[in-house]
KENU-570990 format. One record per atom (N, C-alpha, C): residue in three letters; z, x, y. Coordinates in steps of 0.02 Angstrom, whole numbers, plus 50000, padded with zeros to 5 digits. Layout:
# residues N
alaZXY/...
//
This chain:
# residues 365
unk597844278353617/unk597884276253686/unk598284269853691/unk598724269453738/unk599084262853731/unk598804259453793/unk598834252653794/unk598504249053838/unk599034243553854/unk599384242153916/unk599794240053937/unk599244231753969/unk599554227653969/unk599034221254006/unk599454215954022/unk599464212554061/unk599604206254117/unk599374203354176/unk599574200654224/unk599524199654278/unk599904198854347/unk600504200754344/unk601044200654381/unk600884204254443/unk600714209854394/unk600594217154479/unk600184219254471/unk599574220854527/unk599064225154509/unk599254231654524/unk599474236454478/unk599734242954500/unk599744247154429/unk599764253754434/unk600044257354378/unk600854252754355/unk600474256354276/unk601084254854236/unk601804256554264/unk602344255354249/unk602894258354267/unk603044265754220/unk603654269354252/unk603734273054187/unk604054271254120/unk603964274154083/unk604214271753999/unk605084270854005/unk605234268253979/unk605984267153960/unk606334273753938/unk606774275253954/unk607144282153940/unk607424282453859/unk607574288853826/unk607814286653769/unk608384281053761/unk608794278453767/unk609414276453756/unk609114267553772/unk608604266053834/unk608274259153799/unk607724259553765/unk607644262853749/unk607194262853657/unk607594258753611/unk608174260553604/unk608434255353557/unk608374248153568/unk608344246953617/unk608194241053647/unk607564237853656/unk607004239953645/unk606314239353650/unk606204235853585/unk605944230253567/unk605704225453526/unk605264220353536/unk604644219453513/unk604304214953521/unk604454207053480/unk605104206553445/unk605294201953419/unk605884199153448/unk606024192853412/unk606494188953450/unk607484192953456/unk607704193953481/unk608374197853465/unk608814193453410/unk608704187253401/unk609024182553366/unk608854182353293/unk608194187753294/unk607904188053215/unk608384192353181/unk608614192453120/unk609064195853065/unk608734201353039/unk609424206153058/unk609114214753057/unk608784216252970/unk608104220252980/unk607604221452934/unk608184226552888/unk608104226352824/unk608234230652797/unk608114238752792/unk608524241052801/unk608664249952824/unk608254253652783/unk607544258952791/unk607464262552744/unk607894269352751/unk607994270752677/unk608314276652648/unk607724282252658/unk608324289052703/unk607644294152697/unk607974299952643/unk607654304752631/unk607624311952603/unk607354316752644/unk607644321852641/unk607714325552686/unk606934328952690/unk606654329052647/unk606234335252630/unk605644332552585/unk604994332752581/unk604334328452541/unk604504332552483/unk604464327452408/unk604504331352340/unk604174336352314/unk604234340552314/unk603514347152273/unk603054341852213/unk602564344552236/unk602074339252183/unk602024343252107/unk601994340352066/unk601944338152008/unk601254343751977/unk600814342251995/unk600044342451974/unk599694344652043/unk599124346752034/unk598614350852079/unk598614347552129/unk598324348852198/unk597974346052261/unk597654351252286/unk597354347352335/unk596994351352390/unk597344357552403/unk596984362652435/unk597384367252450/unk597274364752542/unk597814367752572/unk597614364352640/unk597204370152688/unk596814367552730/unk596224370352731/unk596614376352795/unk596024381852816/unk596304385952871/unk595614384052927/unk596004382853005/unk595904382353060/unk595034386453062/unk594544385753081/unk594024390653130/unk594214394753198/unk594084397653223/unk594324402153265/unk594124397153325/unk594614396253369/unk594384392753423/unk594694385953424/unk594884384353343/unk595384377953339/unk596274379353352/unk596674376453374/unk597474373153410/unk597614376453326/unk598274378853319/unk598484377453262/unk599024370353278/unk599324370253211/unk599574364553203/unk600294366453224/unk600634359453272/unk601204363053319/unk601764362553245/unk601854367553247/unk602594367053193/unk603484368353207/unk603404366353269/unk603924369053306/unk604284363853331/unk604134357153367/unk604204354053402/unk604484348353364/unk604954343753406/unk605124337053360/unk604594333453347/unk604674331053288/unk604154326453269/unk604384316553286/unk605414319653260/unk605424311153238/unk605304309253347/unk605264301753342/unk605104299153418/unk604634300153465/unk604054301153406/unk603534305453444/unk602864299553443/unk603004293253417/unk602344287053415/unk602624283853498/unk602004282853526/unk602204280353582/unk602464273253580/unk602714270053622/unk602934262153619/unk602354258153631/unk602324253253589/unk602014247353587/unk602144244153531/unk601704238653569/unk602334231653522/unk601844226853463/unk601124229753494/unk600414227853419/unk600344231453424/unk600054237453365/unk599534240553329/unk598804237153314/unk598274234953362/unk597854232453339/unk597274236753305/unk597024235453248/unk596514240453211/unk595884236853204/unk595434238453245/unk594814234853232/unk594284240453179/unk593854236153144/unk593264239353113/unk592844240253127/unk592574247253130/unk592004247653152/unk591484249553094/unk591524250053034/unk591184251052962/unk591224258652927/unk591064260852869/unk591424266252841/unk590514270352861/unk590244268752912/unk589534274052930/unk589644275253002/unk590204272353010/unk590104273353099/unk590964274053136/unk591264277753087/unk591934280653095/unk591994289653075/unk592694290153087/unk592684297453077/unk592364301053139/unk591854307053097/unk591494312553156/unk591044308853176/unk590934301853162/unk590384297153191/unk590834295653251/unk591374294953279/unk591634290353315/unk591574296853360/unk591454293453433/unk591464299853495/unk592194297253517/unk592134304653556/unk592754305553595/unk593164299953579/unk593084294953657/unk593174288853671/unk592644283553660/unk592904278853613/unk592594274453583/unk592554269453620/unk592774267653658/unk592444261253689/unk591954263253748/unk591974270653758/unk591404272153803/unk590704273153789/unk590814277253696/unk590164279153698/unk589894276653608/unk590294273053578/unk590134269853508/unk589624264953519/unk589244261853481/unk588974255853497/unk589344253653415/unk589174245053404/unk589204239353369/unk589584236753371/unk589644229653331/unk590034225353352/unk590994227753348/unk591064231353298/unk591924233353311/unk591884234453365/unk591494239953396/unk591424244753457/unk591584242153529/unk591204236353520/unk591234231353558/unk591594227553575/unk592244224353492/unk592834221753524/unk593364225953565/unk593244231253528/unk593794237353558/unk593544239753627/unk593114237253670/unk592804240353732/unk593134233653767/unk593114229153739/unk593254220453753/unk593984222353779/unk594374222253718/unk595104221353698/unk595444226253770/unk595224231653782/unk595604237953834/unk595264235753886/unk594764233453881/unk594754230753967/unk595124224053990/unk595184219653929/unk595584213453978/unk596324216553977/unk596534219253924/unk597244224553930/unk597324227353981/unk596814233354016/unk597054235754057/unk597104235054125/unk597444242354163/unk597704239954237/unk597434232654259/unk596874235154257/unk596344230554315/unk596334224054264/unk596294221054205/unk596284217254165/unk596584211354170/unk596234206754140/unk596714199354166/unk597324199254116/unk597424201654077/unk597774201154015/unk598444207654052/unk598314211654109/unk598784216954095/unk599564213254122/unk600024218354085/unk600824216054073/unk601264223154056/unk601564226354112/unk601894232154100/unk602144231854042/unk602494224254031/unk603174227053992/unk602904222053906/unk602334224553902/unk602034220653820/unk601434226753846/unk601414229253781/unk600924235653773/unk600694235853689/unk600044235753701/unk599664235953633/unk599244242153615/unk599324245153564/unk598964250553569/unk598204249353513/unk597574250953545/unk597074246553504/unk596554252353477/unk596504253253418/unk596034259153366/unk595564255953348/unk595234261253304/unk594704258553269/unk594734260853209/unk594454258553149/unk594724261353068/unk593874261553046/unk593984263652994/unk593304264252956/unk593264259652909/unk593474253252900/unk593564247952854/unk592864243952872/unk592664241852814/unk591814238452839/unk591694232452883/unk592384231052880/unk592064225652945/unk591444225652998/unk591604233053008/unk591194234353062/unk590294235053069/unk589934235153009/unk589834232152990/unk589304229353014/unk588804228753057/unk588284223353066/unk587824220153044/unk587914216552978/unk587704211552946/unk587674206352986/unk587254201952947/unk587394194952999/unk587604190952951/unk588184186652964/unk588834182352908/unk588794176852925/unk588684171652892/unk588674164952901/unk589414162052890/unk590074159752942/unk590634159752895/unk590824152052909/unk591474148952894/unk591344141652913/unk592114141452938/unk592314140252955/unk593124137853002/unk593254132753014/unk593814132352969/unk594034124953011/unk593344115553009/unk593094117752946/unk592604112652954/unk591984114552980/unk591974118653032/unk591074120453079/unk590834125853049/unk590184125353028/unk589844129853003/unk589894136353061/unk590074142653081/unk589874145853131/unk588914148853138/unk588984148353174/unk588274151053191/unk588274160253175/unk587514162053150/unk587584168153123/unk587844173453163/unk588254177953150/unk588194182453215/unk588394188853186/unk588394195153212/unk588844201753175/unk589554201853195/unk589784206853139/unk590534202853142/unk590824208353116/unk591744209453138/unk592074214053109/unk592804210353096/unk593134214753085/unk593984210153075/unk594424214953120/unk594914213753119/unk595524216153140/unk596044214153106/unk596274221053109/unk597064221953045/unk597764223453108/unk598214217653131/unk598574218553174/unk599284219253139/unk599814223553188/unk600504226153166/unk600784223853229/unk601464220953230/unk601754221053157/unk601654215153093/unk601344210553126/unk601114203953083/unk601174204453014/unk600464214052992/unk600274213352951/unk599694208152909/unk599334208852963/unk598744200552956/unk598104202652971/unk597744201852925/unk596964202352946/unk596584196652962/unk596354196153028/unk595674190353040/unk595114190953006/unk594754185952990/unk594234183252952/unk593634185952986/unk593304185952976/unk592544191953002/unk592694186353104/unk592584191853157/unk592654189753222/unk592064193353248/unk591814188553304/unk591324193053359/unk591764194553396/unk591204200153441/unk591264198453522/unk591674192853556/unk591214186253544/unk591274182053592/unk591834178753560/unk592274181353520/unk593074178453495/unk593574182153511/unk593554186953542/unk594264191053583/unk594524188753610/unk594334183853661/unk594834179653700/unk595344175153631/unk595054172653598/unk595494169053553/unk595844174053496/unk595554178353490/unk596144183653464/unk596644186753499/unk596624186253579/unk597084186753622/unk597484181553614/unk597504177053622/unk597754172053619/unk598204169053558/unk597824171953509/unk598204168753444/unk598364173253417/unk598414179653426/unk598924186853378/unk598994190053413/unk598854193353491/unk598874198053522/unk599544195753558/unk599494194753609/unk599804192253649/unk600534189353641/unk600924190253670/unk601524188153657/unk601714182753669/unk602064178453605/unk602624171653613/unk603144171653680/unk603224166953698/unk603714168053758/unk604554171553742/unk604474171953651/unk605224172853644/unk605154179953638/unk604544181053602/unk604354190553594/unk604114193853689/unk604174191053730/unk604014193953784/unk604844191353808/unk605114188053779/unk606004189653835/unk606274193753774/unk606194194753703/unk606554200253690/unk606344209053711/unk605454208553718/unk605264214453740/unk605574217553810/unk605914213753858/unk606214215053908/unk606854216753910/unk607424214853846/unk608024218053821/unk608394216953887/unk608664219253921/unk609044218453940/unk609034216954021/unk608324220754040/unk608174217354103/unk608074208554115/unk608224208454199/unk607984203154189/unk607614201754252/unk607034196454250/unk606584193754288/unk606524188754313/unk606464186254393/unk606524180454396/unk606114175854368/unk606304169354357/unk605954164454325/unk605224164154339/unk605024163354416/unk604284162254431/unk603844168054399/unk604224174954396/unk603604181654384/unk603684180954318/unk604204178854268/unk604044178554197/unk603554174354179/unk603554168754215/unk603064161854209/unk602284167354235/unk602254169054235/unk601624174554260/unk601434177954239/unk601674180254192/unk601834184454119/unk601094183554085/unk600684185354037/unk600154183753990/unk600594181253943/unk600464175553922/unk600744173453840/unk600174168853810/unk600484170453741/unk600054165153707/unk599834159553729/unk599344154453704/unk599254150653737/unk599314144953658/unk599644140353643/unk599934138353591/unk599514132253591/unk599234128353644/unk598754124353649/unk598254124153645/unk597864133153617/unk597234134753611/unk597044132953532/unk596504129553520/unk596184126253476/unk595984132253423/unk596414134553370/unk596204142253338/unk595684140253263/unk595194143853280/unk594734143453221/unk594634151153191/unk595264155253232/unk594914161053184/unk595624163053143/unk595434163353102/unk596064163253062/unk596594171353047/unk596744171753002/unk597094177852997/unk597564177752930/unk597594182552880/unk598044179752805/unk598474187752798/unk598724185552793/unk599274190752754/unk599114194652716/unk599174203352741/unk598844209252699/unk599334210052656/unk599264209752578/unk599474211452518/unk599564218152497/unk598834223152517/unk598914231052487/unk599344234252543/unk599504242052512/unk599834247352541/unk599174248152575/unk599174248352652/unk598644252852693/unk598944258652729/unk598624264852708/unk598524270852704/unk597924270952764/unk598134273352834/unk597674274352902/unk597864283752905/unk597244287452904/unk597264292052915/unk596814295552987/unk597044297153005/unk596654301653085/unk596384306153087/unk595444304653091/unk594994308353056/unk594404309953124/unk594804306953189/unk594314306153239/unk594154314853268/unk593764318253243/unk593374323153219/unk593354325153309/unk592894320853328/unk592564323053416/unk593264324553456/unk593554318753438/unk594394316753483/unk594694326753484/unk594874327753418/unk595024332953399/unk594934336153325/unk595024341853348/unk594624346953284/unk595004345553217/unk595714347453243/unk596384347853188/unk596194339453136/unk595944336153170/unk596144329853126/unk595464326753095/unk594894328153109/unk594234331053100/unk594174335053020/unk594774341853029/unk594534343552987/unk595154341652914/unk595734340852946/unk595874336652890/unk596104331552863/unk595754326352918/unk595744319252875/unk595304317152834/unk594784319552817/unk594244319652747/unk594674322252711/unk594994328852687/unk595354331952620/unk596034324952620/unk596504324552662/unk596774318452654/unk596834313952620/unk596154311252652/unk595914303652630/unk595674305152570/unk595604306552518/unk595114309752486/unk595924311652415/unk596344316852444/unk596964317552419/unk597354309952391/unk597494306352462/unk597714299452470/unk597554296752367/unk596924294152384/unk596504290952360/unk596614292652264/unk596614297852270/unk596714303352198/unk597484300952175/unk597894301352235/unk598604302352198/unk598794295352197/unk598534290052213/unk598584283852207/unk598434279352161/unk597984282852127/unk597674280152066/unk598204285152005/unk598324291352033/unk598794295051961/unk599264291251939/unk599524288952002/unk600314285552002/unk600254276651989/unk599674275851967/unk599744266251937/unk599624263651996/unk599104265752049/unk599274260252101/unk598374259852103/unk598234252952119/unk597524252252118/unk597114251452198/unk596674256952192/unk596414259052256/unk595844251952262/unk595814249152336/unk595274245352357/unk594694249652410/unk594274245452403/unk593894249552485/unk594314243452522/unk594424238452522/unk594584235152604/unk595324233552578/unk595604231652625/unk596584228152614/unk596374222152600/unk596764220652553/unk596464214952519/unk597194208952547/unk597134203352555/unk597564198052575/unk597754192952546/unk598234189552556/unk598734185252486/unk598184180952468/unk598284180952405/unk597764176052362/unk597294182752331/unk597124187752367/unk596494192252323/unk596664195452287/unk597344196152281/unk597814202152206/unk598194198152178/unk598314190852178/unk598854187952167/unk598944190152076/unk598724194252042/unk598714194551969/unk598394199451947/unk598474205152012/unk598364212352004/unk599164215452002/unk599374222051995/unk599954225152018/unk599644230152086/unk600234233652095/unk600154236852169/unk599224238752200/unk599104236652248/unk598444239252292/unk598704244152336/unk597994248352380/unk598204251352405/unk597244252752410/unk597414253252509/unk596854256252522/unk596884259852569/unk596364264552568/unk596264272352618/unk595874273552666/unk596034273252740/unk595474273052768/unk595484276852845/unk595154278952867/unk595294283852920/unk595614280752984/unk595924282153035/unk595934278253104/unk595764284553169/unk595594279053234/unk595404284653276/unk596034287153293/unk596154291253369/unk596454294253391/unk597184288253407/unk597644290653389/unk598414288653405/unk599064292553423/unk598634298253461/unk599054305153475/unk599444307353445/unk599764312953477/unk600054318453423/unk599354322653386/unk598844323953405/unk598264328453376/unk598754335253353/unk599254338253393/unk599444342953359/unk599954343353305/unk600054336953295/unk600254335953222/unk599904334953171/unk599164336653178/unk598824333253116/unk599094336853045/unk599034333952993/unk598554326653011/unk599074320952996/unk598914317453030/unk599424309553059/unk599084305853002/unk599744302252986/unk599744297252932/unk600044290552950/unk599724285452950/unk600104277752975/unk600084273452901/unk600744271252884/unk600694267852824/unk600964261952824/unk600634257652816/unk600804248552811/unk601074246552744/unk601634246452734/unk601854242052678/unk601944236252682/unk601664231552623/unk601604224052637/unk602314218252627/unk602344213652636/unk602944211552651/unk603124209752602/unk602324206652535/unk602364202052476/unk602834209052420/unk603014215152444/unk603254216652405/unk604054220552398/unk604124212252364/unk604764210852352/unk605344215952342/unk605944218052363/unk606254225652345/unk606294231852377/unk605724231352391/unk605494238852432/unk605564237452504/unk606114243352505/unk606414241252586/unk606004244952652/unk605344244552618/unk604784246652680/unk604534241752672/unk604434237552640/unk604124229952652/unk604214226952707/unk603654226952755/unk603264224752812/unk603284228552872/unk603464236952866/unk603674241152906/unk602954246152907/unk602904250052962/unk602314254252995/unk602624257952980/unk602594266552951/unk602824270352940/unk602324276552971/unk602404281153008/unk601964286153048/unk602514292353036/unk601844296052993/unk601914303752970/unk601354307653012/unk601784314353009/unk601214320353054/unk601604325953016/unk601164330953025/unk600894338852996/unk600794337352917/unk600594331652889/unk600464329052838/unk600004334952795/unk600034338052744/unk599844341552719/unk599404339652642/unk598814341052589/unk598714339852545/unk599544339752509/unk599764344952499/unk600314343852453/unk600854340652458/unk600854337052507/unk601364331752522/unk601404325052483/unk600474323052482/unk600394317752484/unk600644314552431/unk600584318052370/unk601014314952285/unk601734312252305/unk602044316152351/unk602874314552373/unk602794308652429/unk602394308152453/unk602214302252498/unk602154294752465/unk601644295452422/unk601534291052383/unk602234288452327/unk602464292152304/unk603074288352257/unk603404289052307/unk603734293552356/unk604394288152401/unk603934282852441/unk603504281552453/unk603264271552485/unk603424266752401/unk603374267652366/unk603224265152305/unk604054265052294/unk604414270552312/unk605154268452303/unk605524264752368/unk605284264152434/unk605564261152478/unk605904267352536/unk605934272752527/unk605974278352550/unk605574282152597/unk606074285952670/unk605584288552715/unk605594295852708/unk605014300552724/unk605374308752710/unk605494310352783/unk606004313552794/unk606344315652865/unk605914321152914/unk605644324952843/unk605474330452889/unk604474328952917/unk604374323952904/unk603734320352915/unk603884315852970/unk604334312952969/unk604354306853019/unk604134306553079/unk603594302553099/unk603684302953184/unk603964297853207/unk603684290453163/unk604164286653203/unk603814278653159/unk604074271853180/unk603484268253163/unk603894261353182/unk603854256953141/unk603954249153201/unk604164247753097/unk604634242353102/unk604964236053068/unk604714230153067/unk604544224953050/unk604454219053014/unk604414215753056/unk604984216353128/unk605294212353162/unk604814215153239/unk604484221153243/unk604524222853286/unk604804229853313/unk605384231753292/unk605764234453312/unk605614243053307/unk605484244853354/unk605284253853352/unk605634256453324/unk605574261553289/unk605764262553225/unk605794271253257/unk606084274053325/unk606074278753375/unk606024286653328/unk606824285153297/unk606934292453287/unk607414291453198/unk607654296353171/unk607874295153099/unk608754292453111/unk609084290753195/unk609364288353193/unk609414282053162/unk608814278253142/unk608744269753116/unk608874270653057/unk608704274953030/unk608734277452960/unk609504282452922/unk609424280152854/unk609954278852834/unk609934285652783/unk610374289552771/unk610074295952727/unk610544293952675/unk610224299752605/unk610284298452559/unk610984303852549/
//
């Protein structure tokens, strides 16, 4: 679901930008220096060694659309925010719509986060759009955490994190009652990322000044560090839809197997600079809710981290659909080589921001 937020107009969104300003759509500054190009291949490698076999539909389930374009198919927005809701209360745990009918504390920021986002929302802004999930990473979680910031002991409370794109940054365990300051200090757009998100239009001075932006004078105690592992988000929201229900468990599960064959060391959580500094490659697996395209399941979103040096997916979102068990071995060594596969692609965002539309960005082999 994408969630558009500001305050300018109280009205429906506008319509989306046509293909041809897609290229133009960036949540980063235009003055930033173009991200390095990933190289694609046409076609995912035949695997090596066994997998899953991929499973067959129940009578009454969509098959999987195999017909239709895939690349340009992630909707626009300019964060990916991923909140936690814990690895007992994701998946076929997660209903439909999660901020209607989940309870705990992730549950709760994500019920938070889309209401000040949307229409009616103090936060809403046609032209800055965030699209906000939920993952099965333990944040979510309701322990009670004693943590300390900035000098002040915090007072006990339950707590989850959020893993935001394109940053690539995870916050430090957050309530509830810290969304406003996660709006504020990662959500929300810099004044230079809200005049490049506008490309080429332009606005008069007073309605930009009206705009939601950061607020750079806000006193930040919640912090946020730099994700180190490969995160591997798979779409497992079961209730949402059947197709991805039934195979984002074999997936995740696949993921996880061929990650460890190939030298790469699986975590349960994304671990952040300083927690691998004297490990080699991480990599963790974990479900996400609904981010459409259900009839592509099963949808694959992959975060490569920035700390790694070479690999020209370093700090790029990469989004795969009709993702198959036997793909996944060819998945795994082209991220590990810097490489996209063509016939997977839907679409995904750059370092910088920059939508990452169709395999025009991309450079073939």
């Amino acid at each position: 679901m994408i969630i558009a937020y500001g305050v300018l107009r109280r009205q429906a969104p506008r319509v989306w930008p046509s293909k041809m300003e897609l290229r133009w759509h960036t949540s980063s500054s235009l003055q930033l220096a173009p991200s390095h190009i990933p190289q694609t291949i046409a076609t995912c490698p035949e695997p090596t060694c066994s997998c899953a076999p991929t499973p067959a539909f129940p009578s009454g389930v969509d098959p999987i659309d195999t017909k239709s374009q895939l690349a340009g198919t992630v909707a626009i927005h300019n964060r990916l925010v991923v909140v936690g809701t814990g690895p007992n209360n994701s998946g076929q745990n997660w209903p439909s719509k999660i901020e209607k009918g989940a309870t705990g504390t992730g549950s709760e920021v994500i019920k938070q986060l889309k209401t000040s986002m949307g229409v009616r929302g103090q936060y809403f802004n046609e032209w800055w759009n965030a699209m906000v999930v939920a993952s099965s990473f333990g944040g979510g979680v309701d322990n009670m955490q004693t943590q300390k910031r900035v000098g002040q002991l915090k007072e006990e409370q339950p707590s989850t994190t959020a893993i935001i794109f394109p940053q690539g940054i995870r916050t430090s365990p957050l309530s509830p009652s810290e969304v406003e300051e996660l709006l504020q200090s990662h959500i929300l757009p810099t004044e230079a990322e809200l005049k490049a998100s506008l490309g080429r239009r332009q606005l008069p001075d007073d309605d930009l000044a009206k705009l939601p932006k950061q607020n750079t004078s806000t006193t930040k105690t919640l912090h946020a560090d730099p994700i180190s592992s490969i995160v591997v988000f798979i779409c497992g929201h079961g209730q949402r839809d059947a197709r991805c229900g039934i195979l984002g468990p074999i997936l995740k599960t696949e993921f996880e197997q061929k990650l460890v064959q190939l030298g790469v060391i699986v975590t349960e959580e994304p671990l952040v600079a300083g927690e691998n500094s004297e490990t080699p490659v991480t990599a963790t697996v974990g479900f996400i809710s609904h981010i459409g395209g259900h009839k592509f399941a099963g949808n694959v979103v992959i975060f490569v981290p920035r700390n790694l040096i070479g690999n020209d997916l370093a700090g790029k979102t990469i989004w795969y659909g009709r993702v198959e068990p036997r793909h996944v071995e060819g998945i795994v060594k082209t991220i590990k080589e810097g490489k996209v596969i063509k016939e997977l692609l839907r679409g995904g965002m750059d370092e910088n921001g920059m939508m990452l539309r169709n395999s025009d960005f991309l450079v073939d082999l």
